[in-house]
N, C-alpha and C positions, 0 to 999 in steps of 0.2 A: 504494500500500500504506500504509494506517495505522498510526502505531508508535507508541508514546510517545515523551518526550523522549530516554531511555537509549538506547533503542533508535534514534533517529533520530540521534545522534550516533557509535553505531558504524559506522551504514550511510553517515555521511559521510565515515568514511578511504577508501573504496571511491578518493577520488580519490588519495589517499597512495600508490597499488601505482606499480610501477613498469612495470605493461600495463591496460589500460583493462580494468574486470572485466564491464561490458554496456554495450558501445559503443550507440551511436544508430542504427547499420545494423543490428540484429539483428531479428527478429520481435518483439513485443514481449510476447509468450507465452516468450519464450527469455531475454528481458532480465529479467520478474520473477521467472522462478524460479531464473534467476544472483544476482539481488541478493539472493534469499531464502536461494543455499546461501551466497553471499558472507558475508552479517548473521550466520549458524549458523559460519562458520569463523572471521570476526573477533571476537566474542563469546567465543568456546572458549579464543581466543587473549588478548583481555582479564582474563580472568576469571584464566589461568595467569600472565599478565604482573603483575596485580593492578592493572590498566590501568582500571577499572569505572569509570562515571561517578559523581561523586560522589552522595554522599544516600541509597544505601543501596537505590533502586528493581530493582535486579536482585535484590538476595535477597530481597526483599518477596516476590516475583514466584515466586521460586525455593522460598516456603515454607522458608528460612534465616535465623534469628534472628539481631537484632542484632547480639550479640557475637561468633556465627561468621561474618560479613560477610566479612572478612580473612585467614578461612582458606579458601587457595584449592583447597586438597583438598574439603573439605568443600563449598564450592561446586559444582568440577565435580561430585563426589557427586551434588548434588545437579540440577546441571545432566543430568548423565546419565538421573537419574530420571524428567525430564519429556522428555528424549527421546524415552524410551522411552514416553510417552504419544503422541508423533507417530504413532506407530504403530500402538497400538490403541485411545486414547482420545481427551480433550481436552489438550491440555499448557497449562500455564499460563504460561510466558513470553510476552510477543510476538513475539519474533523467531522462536519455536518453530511459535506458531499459524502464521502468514507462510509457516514452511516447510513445514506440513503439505496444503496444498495442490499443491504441487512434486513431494511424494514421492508422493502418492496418482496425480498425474497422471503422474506419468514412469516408479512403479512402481520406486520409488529403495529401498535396502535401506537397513538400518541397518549393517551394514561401516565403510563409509567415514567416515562422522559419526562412530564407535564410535573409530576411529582417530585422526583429534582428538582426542579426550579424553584418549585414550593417550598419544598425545605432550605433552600438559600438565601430564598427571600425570607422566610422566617429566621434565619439566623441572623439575619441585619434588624429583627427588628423583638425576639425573644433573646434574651440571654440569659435568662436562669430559669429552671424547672421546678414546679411547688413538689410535684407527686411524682413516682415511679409509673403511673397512670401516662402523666404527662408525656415523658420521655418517651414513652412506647408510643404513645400518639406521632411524635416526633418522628419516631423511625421509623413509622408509617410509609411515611413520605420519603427518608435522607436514607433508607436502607436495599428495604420490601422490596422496591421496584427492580432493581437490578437482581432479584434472584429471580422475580418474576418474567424478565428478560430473557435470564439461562433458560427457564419452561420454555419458552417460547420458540427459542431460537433451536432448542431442541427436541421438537414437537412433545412433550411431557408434560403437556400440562392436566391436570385436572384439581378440581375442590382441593380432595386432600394434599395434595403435592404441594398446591400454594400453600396451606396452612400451614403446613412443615417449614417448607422455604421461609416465610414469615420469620417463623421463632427463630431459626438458624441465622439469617440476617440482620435482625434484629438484634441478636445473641451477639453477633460479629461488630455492629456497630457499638454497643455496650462497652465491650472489649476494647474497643481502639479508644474508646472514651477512655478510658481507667487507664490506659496505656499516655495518652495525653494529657493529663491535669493541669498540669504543667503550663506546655504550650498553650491549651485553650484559655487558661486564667488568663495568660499573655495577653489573650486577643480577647481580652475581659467577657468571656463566656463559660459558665461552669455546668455541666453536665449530671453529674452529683445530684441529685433530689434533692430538694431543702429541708423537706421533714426528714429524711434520712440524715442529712447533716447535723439537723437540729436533736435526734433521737441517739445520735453518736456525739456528741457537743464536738462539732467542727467546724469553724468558722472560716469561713475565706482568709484570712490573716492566717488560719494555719495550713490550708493548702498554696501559701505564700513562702512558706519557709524550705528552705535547701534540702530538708529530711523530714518525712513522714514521722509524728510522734504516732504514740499506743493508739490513739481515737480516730488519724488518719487512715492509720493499716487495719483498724479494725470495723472502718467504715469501706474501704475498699473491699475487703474481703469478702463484706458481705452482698455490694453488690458484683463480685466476681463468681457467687455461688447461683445468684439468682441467673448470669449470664451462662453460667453449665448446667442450670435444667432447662435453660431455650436449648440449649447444643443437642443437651438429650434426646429433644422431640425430632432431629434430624436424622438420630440413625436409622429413623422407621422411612425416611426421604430417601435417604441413601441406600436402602433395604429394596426399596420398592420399583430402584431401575437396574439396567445391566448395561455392562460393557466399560464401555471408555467411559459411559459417562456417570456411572457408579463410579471410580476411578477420579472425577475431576468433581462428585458432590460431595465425597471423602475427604478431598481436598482443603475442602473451606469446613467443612466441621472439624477435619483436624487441626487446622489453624487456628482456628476460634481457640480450638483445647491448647494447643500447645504455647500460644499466645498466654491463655491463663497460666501455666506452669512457671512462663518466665513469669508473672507476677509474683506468682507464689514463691517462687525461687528465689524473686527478692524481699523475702517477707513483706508479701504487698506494699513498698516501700515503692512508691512511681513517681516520687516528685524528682529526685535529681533525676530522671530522663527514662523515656518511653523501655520498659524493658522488652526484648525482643525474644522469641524464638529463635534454638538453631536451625539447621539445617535437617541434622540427624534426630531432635525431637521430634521433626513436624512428620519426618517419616515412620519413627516410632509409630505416634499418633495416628497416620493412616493407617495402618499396620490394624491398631485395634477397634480401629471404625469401622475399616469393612471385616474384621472378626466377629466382630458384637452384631454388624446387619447380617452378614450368615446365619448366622445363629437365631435372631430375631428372623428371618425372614421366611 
């Protein structure tokens, strides 16, 4: 796939996830049009972050002048606009053109994509969550869709499959929260439920500090058990298909899990920096996902 520079540099976080997003065992009909919704969710997600490459080549791109560059409303605005040419015209991003190909072949709707946007736009304008209610509502929109995408794009979809996919991305976005505290405070946005803060006495002032005390590790913890009963509900997902792509749904449940481990590994301690999976856990971890869907299935 041809991209430009911008564009070719979003699609290199693809190795940043913490589950392979188009492993090398896939068809390679399945591989580019994952990296195509991949490019479209990490973009969506730049663009909210204010993450864009420098120079200013995406709002070129986007028909967004100069001086609105920076505003990330107005971007997605404008980002949405040419979405919506994926659908019945030419869109003029590249990462856009890239995916127009995927939706035409897979017969992908506009939903899902629309729901990204959604949740960016509400990160400019929510930044702290009351309820664990809440949050889940949140990853309605900033998770769900993009597993909803993999159904799709690999004809698997049905009721229960989404509902599974849900908890598991869900589960995943949870994870990468706890893995980020950190950085998100940075960008003065806490993910953390506030009653859960408040029922653990944790105050913003102490997810400020270089080291997690007893109340921060003991607030993360718990919401890193609630993120491995979502995981749970995916081995019956992963159970329920074959082949490759049993193989690449193992994937991202293992990485959910193994993602927890380095938590735990640092005594849920995630303020001095995101802890990461290795290499050889995440394989571990697959190892026992599709053990347990055998087993289960």
């Amino acid at each position: 796939m041809r991209t430009d520079s911008p564009s070719r540099t979003t699609l290199d976080k693809a190795t940043e996830e913490n589950f392979p997003v188009a492993p090398f065992f896939l068809p390679r009909a399945w591989r580019d049009d994952l990296m195509a919704v991949y490019g479209y969710a990490r973009l969506v997600d730049d663009i909210g972050d204010g993450d864009l490459a420098p120079g200013g080549a995406d709002a070129r791109h986007l028909g967004v002048a100069p001086a609105d560059a920076d505003d990330r409303l107005v971007m997605l605005d404008a980002f949405e606009a040419d979405l919506g040419r994926v659908f019945d015209s030419t869109p003029h991003h590249p990462l856009l053109k890239a995916l127009q190909p995927t939706v035409r072949r897979r017969s992908l709707t506009p939903g899902p994509f629309l729901g990204l946007i959604a949740a960016n736009r509400q990160d400019q304008q929510v930044r702290r969550y009351e309820t664990y209610e809440d949050l889940v509502a949140y990853c309605e929109l900033s998770a769900n869709p993009v597993g909803r995408l993999v159904l799709a794009i690999t004809g698997t979809e049905s009721p229960e499959r989404v509902r599974r996919s849900d908890a598991v991305c869900t589960a995943l976005q949870i994870v990468e929260h706890l893995q980020d505290v950190t950085e998100d405070l940075g960008r003065d946005r806490v993910y953390l439920p506030a009653e859960d803060m408040k029922r653990f006495h944790v105050t913003e002032a102490d997810l400020a500090a270089p080291r997690g005390g007893a109340s921060v590790r003991a607030l993360v913890a718990f919401e890193a058990e609630r993120a491995a009963q979502l995981l749970n509900e995916g081995t019956s997902l992963v159970g329920s298909v074959h082949g490759r792509l049993r193989l690449l749904l193992a994937g991202f449940v293992a990485g959910g899990r193994a993602a927890l481990d380095a938590v735990a590994a640092a005594g849920h301690d995630v303020l001095p920096g995101p802890p990461k999976p290795t290499k050889s856990s995440l394989l571990r971890e697959v190892g026992a996902v599709l053990r347990r869907a055998r087993r289960e299935g």
